[in-house]
MARLUM-244152 format. One record per residue (C-alpha): residue in three letters; x, y, z. Coordinates in pm, whole numbers, plus 50000, padded with zeros to 5 digits. Last residue first. Layout:
N
alaXYZ ...
***
This chain:
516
unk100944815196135 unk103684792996052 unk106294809395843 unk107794790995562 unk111864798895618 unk113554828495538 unk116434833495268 unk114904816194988 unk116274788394836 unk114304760394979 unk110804771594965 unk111254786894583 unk112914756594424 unk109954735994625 unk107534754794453 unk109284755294118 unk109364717494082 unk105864713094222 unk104914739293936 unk106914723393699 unk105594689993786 unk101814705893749 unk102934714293376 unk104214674693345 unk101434661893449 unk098894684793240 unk101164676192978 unk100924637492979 unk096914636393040 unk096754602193134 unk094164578292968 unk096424555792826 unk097884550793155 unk094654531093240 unk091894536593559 unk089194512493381 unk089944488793640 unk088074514593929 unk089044531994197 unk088314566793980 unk087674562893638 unk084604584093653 unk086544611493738 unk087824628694114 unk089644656494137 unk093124673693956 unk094904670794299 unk098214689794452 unk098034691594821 unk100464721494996 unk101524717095345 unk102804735095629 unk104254709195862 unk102264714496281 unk102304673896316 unk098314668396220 unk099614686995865 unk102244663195817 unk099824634395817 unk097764653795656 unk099894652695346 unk099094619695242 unk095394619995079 unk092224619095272 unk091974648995525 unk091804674695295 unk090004656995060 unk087094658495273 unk084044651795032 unk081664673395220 unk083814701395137 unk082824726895510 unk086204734295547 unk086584753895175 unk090164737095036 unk087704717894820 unk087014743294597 unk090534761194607 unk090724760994221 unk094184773494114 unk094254778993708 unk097604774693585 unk099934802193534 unk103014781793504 unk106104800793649 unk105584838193779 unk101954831793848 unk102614801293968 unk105374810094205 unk103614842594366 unk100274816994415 unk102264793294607 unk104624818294773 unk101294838094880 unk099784799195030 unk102874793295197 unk103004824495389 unk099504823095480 unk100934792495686 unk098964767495843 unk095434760995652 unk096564785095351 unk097904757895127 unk095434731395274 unk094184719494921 unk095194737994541 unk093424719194295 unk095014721493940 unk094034739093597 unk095124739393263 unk092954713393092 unk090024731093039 unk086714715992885 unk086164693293136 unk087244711993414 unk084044707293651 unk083494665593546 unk087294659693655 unk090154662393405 unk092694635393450 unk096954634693509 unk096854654193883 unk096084624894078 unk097594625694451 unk100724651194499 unk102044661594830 unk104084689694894 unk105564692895292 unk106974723795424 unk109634725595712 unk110604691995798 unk113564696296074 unk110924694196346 unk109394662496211 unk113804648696334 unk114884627296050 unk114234583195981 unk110414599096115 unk108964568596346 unk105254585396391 unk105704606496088 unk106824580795860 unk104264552295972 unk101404582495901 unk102684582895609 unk102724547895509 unk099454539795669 unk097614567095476 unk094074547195534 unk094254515495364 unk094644531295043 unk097554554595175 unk099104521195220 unk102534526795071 unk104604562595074 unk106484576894805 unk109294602794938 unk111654625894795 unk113404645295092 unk114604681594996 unk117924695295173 unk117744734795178 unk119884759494978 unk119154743094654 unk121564730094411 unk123194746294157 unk126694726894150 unk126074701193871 unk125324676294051 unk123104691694229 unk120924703693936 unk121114669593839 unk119644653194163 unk116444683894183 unk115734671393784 unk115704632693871 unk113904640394249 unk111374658094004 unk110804632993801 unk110384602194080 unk107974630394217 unk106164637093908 unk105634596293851 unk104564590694221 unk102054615294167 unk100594602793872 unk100884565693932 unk098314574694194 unk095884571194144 unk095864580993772 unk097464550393691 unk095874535693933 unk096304498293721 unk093174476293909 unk093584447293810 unk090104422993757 unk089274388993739 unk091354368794019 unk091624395294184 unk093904427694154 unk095904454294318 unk093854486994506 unk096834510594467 unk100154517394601 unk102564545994494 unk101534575494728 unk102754606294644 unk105164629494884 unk107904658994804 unk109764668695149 unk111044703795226 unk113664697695450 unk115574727395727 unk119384710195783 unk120404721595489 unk119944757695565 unk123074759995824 unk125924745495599 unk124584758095270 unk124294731695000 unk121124712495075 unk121284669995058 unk119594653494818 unk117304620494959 unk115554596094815 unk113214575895041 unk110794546494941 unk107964540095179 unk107694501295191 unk104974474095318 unk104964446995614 unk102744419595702 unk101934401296043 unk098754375796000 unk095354375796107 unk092214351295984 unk088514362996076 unk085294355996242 unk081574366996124 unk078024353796309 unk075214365996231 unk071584351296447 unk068204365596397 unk065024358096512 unk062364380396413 unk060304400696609 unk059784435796437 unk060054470596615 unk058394501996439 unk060064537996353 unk058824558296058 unk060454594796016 unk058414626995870 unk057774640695516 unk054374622695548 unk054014612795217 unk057654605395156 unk057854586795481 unk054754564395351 unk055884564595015 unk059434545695141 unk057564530495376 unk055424512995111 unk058334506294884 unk060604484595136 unk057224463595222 unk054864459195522 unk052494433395657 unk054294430496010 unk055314393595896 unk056404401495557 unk058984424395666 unk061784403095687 unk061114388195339 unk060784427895211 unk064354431895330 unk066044398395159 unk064554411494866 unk065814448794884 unk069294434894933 unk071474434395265 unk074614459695353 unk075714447295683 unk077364471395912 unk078564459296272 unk079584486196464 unk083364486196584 unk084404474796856 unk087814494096991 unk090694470997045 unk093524489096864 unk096294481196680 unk098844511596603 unk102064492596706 unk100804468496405 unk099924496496177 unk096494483196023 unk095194466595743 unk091554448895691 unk092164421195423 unk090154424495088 unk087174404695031 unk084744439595046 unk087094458894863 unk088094436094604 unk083764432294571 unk083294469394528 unk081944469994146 unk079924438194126 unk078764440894496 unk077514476094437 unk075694465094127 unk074694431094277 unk072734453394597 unk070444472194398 unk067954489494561 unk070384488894906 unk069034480695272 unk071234489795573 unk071254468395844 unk073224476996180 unk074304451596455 unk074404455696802 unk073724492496808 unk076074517497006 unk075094550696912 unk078624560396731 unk078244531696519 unk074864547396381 unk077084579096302 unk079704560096109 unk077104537795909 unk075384570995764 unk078704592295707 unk080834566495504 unk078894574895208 unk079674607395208 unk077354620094910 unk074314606295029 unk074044618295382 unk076444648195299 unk073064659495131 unk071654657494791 unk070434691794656 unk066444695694529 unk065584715494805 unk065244713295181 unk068144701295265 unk067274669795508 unk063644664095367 unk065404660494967 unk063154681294717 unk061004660694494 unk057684679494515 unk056674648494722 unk058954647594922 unk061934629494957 unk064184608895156 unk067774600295172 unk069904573895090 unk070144536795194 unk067124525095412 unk067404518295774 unk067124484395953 unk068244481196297 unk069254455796559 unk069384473496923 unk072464474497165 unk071834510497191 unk068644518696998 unk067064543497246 unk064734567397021 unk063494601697131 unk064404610096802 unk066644589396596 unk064714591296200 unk065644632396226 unk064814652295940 unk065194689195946 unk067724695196159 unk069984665696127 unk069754627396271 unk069704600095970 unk069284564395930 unk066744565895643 unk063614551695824 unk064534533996173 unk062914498396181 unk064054481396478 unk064634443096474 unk063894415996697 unk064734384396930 unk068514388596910 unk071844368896843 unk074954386596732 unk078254367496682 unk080964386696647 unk084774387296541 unk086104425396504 unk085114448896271 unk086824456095994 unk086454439895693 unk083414454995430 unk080244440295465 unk077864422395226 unk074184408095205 unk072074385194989 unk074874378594713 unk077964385394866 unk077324366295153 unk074304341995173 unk071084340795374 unk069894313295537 unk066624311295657 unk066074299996035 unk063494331496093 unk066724353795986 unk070284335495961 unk073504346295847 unk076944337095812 unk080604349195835 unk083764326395806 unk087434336595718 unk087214377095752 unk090384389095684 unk092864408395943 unk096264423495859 unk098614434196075 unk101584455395913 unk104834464796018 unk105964491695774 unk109624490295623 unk111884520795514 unk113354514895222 unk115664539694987 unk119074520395199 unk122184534495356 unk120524525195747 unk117534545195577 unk118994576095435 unk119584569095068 unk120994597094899 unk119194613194543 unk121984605494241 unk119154596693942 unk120494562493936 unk119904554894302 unk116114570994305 unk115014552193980 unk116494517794179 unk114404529694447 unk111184535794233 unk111604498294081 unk112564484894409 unk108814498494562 unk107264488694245 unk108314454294341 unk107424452894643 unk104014469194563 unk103204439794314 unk104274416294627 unk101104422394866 unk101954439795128 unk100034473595001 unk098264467594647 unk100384479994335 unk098014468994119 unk099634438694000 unk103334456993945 unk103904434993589 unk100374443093490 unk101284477893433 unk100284508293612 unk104134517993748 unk105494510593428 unk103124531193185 unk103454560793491 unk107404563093478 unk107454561193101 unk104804589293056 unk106784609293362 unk110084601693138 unk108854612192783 unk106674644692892 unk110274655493066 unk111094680393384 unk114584697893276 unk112604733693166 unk112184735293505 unk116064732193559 unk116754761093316 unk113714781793490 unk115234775693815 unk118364789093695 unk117084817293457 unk114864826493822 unk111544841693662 unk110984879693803 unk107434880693953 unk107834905594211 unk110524926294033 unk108344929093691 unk105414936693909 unk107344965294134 unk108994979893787 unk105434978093610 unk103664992093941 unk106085017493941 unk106045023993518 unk101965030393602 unk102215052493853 unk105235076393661 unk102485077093340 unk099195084693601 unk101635116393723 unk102975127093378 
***
């Protein structure tokens, strides 16, 4: 009898836990395959030219997703329009050349940069050779080595042994040096060189598949410009490498076997003259977050927000290739034009939520989350009225891990600032979609750092609980090939629902997200 009573108590305590809401569930049953396929095919078409921020392809998405926003009921809250503007200053490098020994060498087919640094000419009377360009435990190419104000020439990657383990991790694992590529230029910047080379195998491939990148403007907030230099980076071919070491009798492949041999660092100065020079064009620009808005029903409680983010702009287009995002991040921006559809009827027809919820897709998260970080710098409502935000960022692919199982979604920064969040979050999904919830790259040592890449930490950096909805990266990812073809309708529309029943949950409930 004993074990019998037990088990109906944990039944009754389960069943009361995890009770489904018929009202919430009637409104989650609301969120449609149709209208998030429809929403993405528009957003990554040709007609919105890659969506890229300033440009007018993101205008006009912008009026496409306010015009959604108006019919669907939400509020407009931006001096009675969805728009808030972004001042932009853009910067694009207009003339940039190269000289080693007198040789010219040419952009975009000897060397490349990405925009961003500010207009330089370097002149010097040598080079330093540093190895890989790395500083950790086991492999260090920077000690007892002064190479402020220095040229240097490291190789891309990391080095081996012989055995073919990698010298920084000590087995056969690539480390944050290769995986974040960012991580090698960013640390040589922080020692103060004049100008940094770093030497690729194969520079046309890169240049093939990142040249919109590299010829792209340089964006910033104009009240956020800033006049810190910034490191030169070139990225220079293999060729143009070995030419500048012909003169000290070595080559690109006999240091790399040299270091590998050794398992230690190789350091040597070259004289060479060599001369860069790189200046750019600026202009004033501005961009769009779109803002629909549906105000809470009880008279204290509505003035507490949960806002709903995605980013709508992408990378755009060149003269030969458009790049659609419709994974990135039509996706998101799809879900929440859907859910602000579903949150508008179930106002209108008198069961709306307790709380007011704030529908937002931001522009220039691309550039660096510009939009967001816009919003929460010059917020059109008081950050202290925002009490949760839930930001969604490509949840319509299957990355390499999940390939065989559709029903999951990354969970990122649930836990970070409220535990209270996080148990609501799991609580609601277990009671609503039971999808799988990977916290991979909620761990703080993620090398990638999604955490601090995608919209929501903007919110985050302000004290907001947030939740970061993601289905990882694919081999689509920032590239043309990124189609609305490809989209994974349901898996969209099952992460919707849980968005949809998140946000139900935050705003109805009697106590607020607790920050820890």
């Amino acid at each position: 009898m004993k074990k019998t009573s037990f088990l109906l108590f944990f039944i009754l305590i389960d069943f009361v836990l995890y009770a489904q809401d018929p009202i919430a569930l009637k409104y989650g049953n609301q969120i449609s395959a149709d209208s998030l396929k429809n929403y993405v095919f528009k957003l990554a078409s040709k007609e919105f030219e890659g969506r890229e921020t300033g440009k007018l392809g993101q205008k006009l998405a912008a009026d496409y997703i306010a015009q959604h926003f108006k019919s669907s009921g939400c509020k407009p809250i931006v001096n009675n329009t969805y728009f808030q503007q972004i001042p932009l200053f853009e910067k694009k490098s207009t003339v940039s050349y190269l000289y080693i020994n007198g040789k010219y060498y040419e952009f975009l087919k000897d060397f490349y940069f990405f925009p961003g640094f500010d207009d330089s000419l370097i002149q010097a009377g040598s080079f330093s050779f540093l190895g890989y360009g790395i500083s950790d435990s086991l492999y260090d190419d920077f000690k007892n080595q002064q190479v402020k104000g220095k040229v240097l020439m490291v190789l891309s990657g990391e080095p081996m042994d012989a055995q073919g383990n990698y010298l920084v991790s000590g087995n056969k694992n690539q480390s944050e040096w290769s995986r974040r590529w960012r991580k090698k230029p960013d640390f040589m910047a922080s020692l103060k060189p004049a100008l940094v080379l770093i030497v690729l195998d194969s520079i046309q491939n890169n240049i093939n598949s990142l040249r919109h990148s590299i010829e792209s403007p340089t964006i910033q907030l104009s009240d956020k410009k800033t006049n810190e230099k910034k490191a030169v980076v070139l990225y220079i071919s293999k060729q143009m490498a070995d030419e500048m070491l012909i003169s000290s009798g070595k080559s690109i492949e006999a240091l790399k076997t040299k270091i590998q041999r050794n398992a230690r660092s190789e350091f040597f100065e070259n004289p060479m003259k060599i001369k860069f020079k790189v200046s750019h064009g600026t202009q004033m620009n501005t961009a769009t977050n779109v803002l629909g808005f549906v105000e809470g029903s009880d008279s204290v409680l509505k003035k507490e927000i949960v806002v709903v983010t995605a980013h709508y702009d992408h990378l755009g287009k060149s003269d030969v290739t458009f790049f659609p995002g419709a994974d990135d991040d039509a996706s998101g921006t799809s879900a929440v034009m859907e859910l602000a559809r579903v949150f508008s009827l179930a106002a209108k027809q008198g069961n709306g939520l307790k709380r007011s919820i704030l529908f937002m897709t931001v522009a220039g998260e691309e550039k660096g989350l510009l939009g967001s970080e816009y919003f929460t710098d010059h917020p059109i409502i008081p950050l202290n009225q925002f009490i949760t935000d839930l930001n969604i960022d490509m949840i319509g692919r299957l990355d390499e891990k999940h390939a065989s199982n559709e029903n999951y979604v990354y969970i990122i920064g649930s836990n970070k600032l409220s535990k209270d969040l996080h148990q609501l979050s799991e609580e609601t999904n277990r009671k609503y979609t039971n999808l799988d919830l990977d916290y991979t790259y909620n761990d703080p040592a993620d090398p990638n750092r999604f955490y601090y890449r995608s919209d929501h930490y903007n919110f985050a950096k302000n004290n907001i609980p947030v939740i970061f909805y993601f289905n990882g990266v694919h081999q689509d990812y920032h590239k043309s090939s990124d189609t609305p073809e490809k989209i994974l309708i349901n898996k969209v529309k099952k992460i919707s629902t849980l968005v949809f029943h998140t946000a139900w949950e935050i705003a109805n409930r009697q106590q607020s997200i607790q920050l820890d």
